[in-house]
C-alpha positions in Angstrom: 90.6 129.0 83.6 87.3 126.9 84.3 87.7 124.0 86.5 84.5 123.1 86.3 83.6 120.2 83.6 80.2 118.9 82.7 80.7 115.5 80.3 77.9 115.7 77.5 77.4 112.9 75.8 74.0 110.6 74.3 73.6 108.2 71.5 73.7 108.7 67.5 70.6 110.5 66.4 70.1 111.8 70.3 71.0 115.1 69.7 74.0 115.8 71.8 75.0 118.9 68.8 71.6 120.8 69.3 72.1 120.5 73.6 75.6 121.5 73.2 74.7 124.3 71.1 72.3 125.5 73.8 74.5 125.4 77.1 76.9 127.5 74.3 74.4 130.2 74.2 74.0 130.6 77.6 77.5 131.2 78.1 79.3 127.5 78.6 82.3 126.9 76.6 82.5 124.1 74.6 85.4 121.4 73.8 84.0 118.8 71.2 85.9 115.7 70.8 84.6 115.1 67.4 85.5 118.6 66.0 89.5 117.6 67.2 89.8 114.2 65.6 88.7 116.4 62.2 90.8 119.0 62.8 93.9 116.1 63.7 93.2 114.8 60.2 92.4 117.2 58.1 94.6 118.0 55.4 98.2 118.5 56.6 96.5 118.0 60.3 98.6 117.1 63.3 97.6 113.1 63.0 98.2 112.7 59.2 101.5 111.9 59.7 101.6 109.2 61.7 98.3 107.7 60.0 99.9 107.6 56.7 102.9 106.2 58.2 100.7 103.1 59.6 98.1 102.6 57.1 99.9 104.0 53.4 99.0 107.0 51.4 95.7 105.2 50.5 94.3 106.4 54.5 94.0 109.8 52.8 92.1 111.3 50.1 93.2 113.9 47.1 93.2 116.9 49.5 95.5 115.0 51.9 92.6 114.3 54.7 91.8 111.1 56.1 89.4 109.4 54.1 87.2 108.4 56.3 85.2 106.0 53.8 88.4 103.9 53.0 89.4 103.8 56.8 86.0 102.7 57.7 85.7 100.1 55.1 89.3 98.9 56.6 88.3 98.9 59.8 85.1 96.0 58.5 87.5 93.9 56.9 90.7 94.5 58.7 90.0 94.1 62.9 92.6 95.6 63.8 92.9 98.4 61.7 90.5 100.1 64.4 93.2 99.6 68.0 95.7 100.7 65.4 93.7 103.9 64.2 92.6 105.0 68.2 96.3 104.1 69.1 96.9 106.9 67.5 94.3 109.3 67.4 93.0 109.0 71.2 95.9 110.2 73.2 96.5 113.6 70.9 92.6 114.2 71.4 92.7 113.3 75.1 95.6 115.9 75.1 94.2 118.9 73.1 90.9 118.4 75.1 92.4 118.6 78.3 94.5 121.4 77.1 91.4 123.3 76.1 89.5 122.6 79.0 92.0 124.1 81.0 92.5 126.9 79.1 88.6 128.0 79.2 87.5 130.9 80.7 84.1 130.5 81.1 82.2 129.6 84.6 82.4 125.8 83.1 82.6 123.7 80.2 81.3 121.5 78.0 83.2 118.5 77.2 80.9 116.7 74.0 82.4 112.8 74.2 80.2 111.0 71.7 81.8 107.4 73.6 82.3 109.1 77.1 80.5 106.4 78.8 82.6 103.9 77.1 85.6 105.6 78.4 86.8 105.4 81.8 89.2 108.4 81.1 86.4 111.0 80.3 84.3 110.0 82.9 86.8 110.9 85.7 87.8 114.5 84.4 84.2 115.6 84.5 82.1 116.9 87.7 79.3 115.8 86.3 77.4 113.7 83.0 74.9 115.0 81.0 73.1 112.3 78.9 71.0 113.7 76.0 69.0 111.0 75.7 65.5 109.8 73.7 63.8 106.7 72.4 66.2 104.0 70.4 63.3 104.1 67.7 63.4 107.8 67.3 67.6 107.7 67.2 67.0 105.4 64.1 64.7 107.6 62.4 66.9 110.7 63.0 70.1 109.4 61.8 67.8 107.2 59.0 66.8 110.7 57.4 69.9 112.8 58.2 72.6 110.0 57.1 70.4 108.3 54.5 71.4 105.2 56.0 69.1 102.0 56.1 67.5 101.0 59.9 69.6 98.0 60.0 73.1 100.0 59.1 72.1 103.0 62.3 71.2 99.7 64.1 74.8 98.3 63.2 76.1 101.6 64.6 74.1 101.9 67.8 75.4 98.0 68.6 79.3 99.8 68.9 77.9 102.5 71.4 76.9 101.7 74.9 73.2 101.1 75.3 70.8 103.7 76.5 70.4 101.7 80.1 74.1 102.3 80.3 74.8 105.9 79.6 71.6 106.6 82.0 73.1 104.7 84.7 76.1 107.1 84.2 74.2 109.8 84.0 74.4 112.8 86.7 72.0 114.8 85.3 69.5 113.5 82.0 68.4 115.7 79.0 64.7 113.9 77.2 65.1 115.2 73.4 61.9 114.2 72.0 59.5 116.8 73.2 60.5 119.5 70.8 63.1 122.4 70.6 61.9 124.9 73.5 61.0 121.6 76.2 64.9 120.9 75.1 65.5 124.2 75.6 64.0 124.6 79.0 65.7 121.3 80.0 69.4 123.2 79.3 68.1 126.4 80.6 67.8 124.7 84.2 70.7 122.8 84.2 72.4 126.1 83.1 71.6 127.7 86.5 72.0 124.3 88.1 76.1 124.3 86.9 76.9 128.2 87.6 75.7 127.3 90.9 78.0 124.5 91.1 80.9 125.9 89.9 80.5 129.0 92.0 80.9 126.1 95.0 83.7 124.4 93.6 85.4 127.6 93.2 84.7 129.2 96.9 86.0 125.6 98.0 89.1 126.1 96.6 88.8 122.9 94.3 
């Protein structure tokens, strides 16, 4: 069991996956918030129930997944439809996350919350924030090239998320992802040592 919990987390296009990925190779385990809600509605996943009980057997698609598409054009004309969707969704992922936290044997782990600043619930299960963070104009190119998506639709995006003075005002510890893949990769490297180190402490102090 790990009790030691380091919050990643960093704007679209930032490149929280790639950080993530690193600390994983040196040994961290990893609980994703994003990879839950897909595996809660999947086909025949733990949330589809309940989804297609509130929103009809339009919410999923021929395979019996959410359709992510419809729900999102939903959510744009229906305001609600979005309280009604995390009403559902956010207390099964808070559970399976903190389930899998707790069930981690690694010296700690790393819990990816895309909106972890934005939630007060993350932020106070985790010893420490990690911010992956880089230039808002380079987050619109990234997610501009990867999700085809126009600059003013990633802009629309990044206006839901917290803004990058935010998340660095939360941050405990900051990871700058636009020098390249081994500066990024130095970066997680010391932080690495820096959370072994840590969690050796926390667990000679009894915590």
């Amino acid at each position: 069991m790990s009790g030691f919990i380091v919050g990643l987390t960093g704007g679209i296009g930032s490149g929280k996956s790639t950080v993530a990925d690193l600390f994983v190779a040196h040994g961290a385990a990893l609980v994703d918030t994003d990879a839950i809600a897909h595996e809660l509605t999947a086909a025949h996943g733990p949330a589809m129930p309940a989804l297609l009980a509130e929103f009809g057997p339009q919410a999923a698609d021929p395979a019996g997944a959410l359709d992510r598409a419809a729900m999102r054009r939903r959510i744009f004309a229906e305001p609600s439809a979005k309280a009604r969707l995390e009403a559902i969704l956010h207390p099964l992922i808070r559970q399976l996350s903190a389930e899998r936290c707790r069930a981690a044997t690694a010296p700690y782990v790393i819990l990816a919350v895309p909106l972890l600043v934005e939630s007060g619930n993350y932020r106070e299960r985790c010893d420490r924030i990690v911010v992956v963070d880089c230039p808002e104009s380079l987050q619109i190119e990234r997610v501009m090239a990867r999700n085809r998506l126009s600059a003013a639709e990633v802009q629309a995006i990044m206006a839901t998320q917290a803004s990058r003075q935010q998340r660095l005002a939360a941050a405990s510890d900051v990871v700058a992802n636009d020098r390249g893949r081994e500066e990024l990769a130095g970066q997680v490297e010391k932080l690495h040592t820096k959370f072994l180190a840590l969690s050796a402490e926390k667990v000679k102090a009894g915590c």
